[in-house]
C-alpha positions in Angstrom: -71.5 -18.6 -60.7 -68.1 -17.2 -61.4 -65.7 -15.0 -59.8 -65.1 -11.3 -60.8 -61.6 -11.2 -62.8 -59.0 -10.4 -59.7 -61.0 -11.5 -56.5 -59.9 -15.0 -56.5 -56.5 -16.4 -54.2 -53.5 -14.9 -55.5 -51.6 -18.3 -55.5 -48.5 -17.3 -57.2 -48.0 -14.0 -55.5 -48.5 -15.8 -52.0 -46.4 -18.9 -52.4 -43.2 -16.5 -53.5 -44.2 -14.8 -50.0 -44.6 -17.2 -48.2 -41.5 -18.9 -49.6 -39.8 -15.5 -48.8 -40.6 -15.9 -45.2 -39.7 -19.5 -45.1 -36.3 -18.7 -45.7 -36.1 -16.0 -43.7 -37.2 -18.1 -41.0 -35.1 -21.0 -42.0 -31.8 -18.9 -41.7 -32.8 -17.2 -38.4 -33.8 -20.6 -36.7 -30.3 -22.4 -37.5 -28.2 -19.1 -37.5 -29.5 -18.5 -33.4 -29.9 -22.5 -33.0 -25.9 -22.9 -33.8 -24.8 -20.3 -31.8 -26.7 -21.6 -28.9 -25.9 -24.7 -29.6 -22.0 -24.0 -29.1 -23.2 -22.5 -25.5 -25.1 -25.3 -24.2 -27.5 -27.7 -26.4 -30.0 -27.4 -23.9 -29.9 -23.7 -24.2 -31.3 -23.9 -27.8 -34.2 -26.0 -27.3 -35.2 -23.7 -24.4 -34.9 -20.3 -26.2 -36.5 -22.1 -29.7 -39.7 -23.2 -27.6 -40.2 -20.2 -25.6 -40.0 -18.0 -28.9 -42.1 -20.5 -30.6 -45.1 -19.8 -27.7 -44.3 -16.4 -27.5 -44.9 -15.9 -31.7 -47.6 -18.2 -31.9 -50.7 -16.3 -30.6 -49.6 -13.7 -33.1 -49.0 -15.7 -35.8 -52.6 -17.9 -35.0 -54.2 -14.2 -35.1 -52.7 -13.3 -38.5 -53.6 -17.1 -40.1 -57.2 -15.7 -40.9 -56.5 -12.2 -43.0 -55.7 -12.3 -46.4 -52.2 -11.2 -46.6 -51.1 -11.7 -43.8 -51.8 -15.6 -44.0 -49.0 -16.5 -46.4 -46.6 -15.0 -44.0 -47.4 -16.9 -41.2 -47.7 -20.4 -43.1 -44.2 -19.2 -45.1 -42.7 -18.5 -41.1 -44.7 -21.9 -39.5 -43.0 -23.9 -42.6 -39.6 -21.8 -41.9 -39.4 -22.8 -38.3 -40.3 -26.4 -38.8 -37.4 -26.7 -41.6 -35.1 -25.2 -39.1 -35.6 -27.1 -36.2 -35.1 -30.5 -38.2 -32.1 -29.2 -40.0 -31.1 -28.7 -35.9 -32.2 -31.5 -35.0 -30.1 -33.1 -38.5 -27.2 -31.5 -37.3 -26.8 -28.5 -39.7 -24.9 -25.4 -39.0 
């Protein structure tokens, strides 16, 4: 059996969105991280984790509807580049 013409994943559309919202993410996680970092390092790592908890039972919500989906694997990818460029030393 095939699929109708246009109900199938829109790969390319969702990997440039979800590539979108990994760099967004990216660039917020090390702009915030550095600044913190200049405070206190500890600082960082405490504000990063309690936004991570406080994003994630949205973000686990959204993982499930259609559109929605590539922006929060774009944002989990996004945060996880971030936090090792951190962790790397980047700023």
């Amino acid at each position: 059996m095939t699929d109708p013409v246009g109900s199938g994943t829109p790969w390319g559309t969702g990997l440039v969105v979800a590539g979108f919202a990994a760099l967004v993410a990216v660039v917020a996680v090390i702009a915030c991280g550095a600044a913190m970092i200049e405070v206190h390092p500890l600082l960082a790592v405490v504000v990063n984790l309690v936004v991570a908890a406080g994003v994630a039972p949205t973000l686990w919500q959204w993982r499930a509807t259609p559109v929605w989906r590539w922006l929060v694997y774009g944002t989990v990818a996004g945060v996880a580049a971030g936090w090792l460029a951190l962790a790397l030393g980047a700023r």
